[in-house]
N, C-alpha and C positions, 0 to 999 in steps of 0.2 A: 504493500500500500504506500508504503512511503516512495518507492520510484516514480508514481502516479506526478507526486507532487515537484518532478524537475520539471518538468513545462508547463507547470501552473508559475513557478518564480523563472523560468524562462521567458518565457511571455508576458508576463510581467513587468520584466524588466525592459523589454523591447518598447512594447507600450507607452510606459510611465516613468520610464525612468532619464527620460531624456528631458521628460516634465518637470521629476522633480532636480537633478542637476541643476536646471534654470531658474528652477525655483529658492536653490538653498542661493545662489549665486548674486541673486538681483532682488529679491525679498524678504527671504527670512527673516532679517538682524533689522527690520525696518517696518514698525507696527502699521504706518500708514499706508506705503506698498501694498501689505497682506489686505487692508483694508480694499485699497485698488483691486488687486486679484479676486476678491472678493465678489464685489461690486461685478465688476466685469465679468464673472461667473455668473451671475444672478442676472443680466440684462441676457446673456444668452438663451437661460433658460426661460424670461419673459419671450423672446422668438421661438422658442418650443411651444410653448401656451399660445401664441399666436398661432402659430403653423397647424395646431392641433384643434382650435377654434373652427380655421374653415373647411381642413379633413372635416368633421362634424357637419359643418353649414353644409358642404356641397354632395351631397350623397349623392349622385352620378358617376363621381369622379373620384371617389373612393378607393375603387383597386386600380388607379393608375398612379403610380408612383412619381413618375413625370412631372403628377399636376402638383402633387407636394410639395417634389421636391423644388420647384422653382419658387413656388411662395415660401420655402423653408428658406432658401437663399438670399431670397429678398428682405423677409423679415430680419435676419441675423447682419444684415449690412445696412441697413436702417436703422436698426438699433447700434450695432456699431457707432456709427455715424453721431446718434442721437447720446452715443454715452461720451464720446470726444467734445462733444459741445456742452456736456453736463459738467466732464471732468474741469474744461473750462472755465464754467463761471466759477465754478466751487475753488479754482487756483484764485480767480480773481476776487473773491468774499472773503476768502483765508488770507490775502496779502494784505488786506485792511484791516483785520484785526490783528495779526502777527509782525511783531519790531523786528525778528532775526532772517526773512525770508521774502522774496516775490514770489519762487519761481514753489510751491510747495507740488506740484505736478506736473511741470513740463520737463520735457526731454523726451531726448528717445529711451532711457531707463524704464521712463513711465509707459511707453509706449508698448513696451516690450512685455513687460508685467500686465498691462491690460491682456493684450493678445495671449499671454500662455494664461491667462482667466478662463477664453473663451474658448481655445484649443484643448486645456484639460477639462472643461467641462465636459465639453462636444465629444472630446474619444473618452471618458466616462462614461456617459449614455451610448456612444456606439459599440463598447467593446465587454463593459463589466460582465454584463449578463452571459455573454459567448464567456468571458474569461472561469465564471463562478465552474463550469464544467470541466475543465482541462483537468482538475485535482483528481476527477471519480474513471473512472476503469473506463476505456476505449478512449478513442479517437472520431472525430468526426471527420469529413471531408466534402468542399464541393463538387457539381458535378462535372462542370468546366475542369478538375484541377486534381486528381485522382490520388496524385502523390502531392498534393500540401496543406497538410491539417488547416483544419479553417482559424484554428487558435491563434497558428501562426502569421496565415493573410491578413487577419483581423487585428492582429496585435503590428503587421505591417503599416498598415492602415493606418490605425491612432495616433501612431508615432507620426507620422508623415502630415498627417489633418494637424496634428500640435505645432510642428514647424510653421506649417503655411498660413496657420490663423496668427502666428506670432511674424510673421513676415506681412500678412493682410493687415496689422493691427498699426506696424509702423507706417504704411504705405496710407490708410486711413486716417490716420494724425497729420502726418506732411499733408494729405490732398486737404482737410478740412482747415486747416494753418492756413494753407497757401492758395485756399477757396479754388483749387484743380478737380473742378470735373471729370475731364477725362482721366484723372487717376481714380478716380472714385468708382469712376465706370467701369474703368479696367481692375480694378479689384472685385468687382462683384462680379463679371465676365469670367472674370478666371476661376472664380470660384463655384461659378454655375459651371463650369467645363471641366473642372477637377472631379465635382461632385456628381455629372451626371454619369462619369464614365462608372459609378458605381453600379447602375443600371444593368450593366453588362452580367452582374452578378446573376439578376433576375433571371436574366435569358438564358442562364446554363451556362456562359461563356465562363471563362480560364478567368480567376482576380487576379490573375498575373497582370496581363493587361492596363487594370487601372491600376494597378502598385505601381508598376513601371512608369507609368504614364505621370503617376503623380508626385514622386521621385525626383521626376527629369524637371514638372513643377515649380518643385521647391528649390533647385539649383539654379534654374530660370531665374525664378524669380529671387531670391536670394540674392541672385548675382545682380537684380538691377535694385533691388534693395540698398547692396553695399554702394553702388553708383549713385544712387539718390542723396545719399548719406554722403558726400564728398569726394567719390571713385575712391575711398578706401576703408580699412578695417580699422583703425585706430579710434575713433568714436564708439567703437563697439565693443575694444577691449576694454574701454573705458566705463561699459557699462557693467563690468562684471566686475 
């Protein structure tokens, strides 16, 4: 029984643990941060509630996942959007009553601790429930994918969804700062194109596919993240 449990802290670790790394990194030691993460946790899970309101509303359109998943998209980058413009005023209300500070939540610091909010959230609810099984006797599998436990696709997955909402979460800030549209656009674009290639799952196909796919993503965009950020990585070791 006890061998059950290497790929329950296998996957695991794949998961969440790249979560919590950035977690102990850029929040731990800083009560207001956690507050942040927090928060930011919590407006995601208001775009669940949302998303789950019009599943509800629209019975038609019930078992198409499609139609979800784009209002899931949309709600979670609205709110995005809507929590950068909260965290906003609430910098600018706390620099009037505070002598030691202006800036008590900007940066990209901040930006970054919002996004892994909303990233450990989101692979939370995508992944615990598949994860809670890995401990008990067998294995599962998709059927796109014959040789790779779904534990493991799944715990690909969350890990990869954590990165790119913390990469969506800086890219969100700069466009809301710098009143860019087309960044804002292009954030929610890419994240309806990451997320629908999940779809594929449905159909029987291989989750290789969108792992792959989403992977190549976050290195994408990462890489224009770092560009955005002054064409280099110094700002960012700065955050850790």
């Amino acid at each position: 029984m006890a061998v059950n449990w290497l790929p329950f802290i296998g996957c695991l670790s794949i998961a969440f643990g790249p979560s919590v790394t950035l977690f102990l990194c850029t929040a731990a030691k800083e009560a207001q941060a956690v507050i942040l993460l927090i928060t930011s946790a919590f407006f995601w899970l208001l775009s669940l509630l949302l998303s789950s309101l019009v599943w509800l509303a629209v019975v038609p359109l019930r078992k198409h996942l499609a139609f979800t998943l784009v209002f899931s998209v949309l709600f979670q980058e609205g709110l995005r959007i809507l929590f950068v413009l909260l965290v906003k005023k609430t910098n600018v209300a706390l620099s009037r009553i505070s002598r030691e500070t202006t800036d008590l939540f900007h940066g990209p610091r901040y930006s970054v601790i919002a996004g892994l909010g909303y990233g450990a959230m989101s692979a939370m609810f995508m992944y615990v429930n598949v994860l809670s099984e890995a401990s008990g006797p067998g294995t599962y599998y998709t059927p796109g994918a014959p040789s790779m436990p779904i534990f493991v696709s799944g715990a690909l997955q969350a890990s990869v969804m954590t990165g790119l909402h913390v990469c969506w979460g800086l890219l969100c800030a700069d466009g809301v700062e710098k009143r860019s549209w087309p960044l804002l656009l292009s954030v929610t674009l890419s994240h309806m194109l990451v997320s629908s290639l999940t779809l594929l799952n449905e159909a029987g196909k291989s989750p290789v596919y969108a792992i792959v796919f989403a992977y190549l993503s976050l290195a994408a965009i990462g890489a224009f993240t770092f560009r955005r950020f002054e064409g280099n990585i110094k700002p960012f070791f700065k955050i850790l």
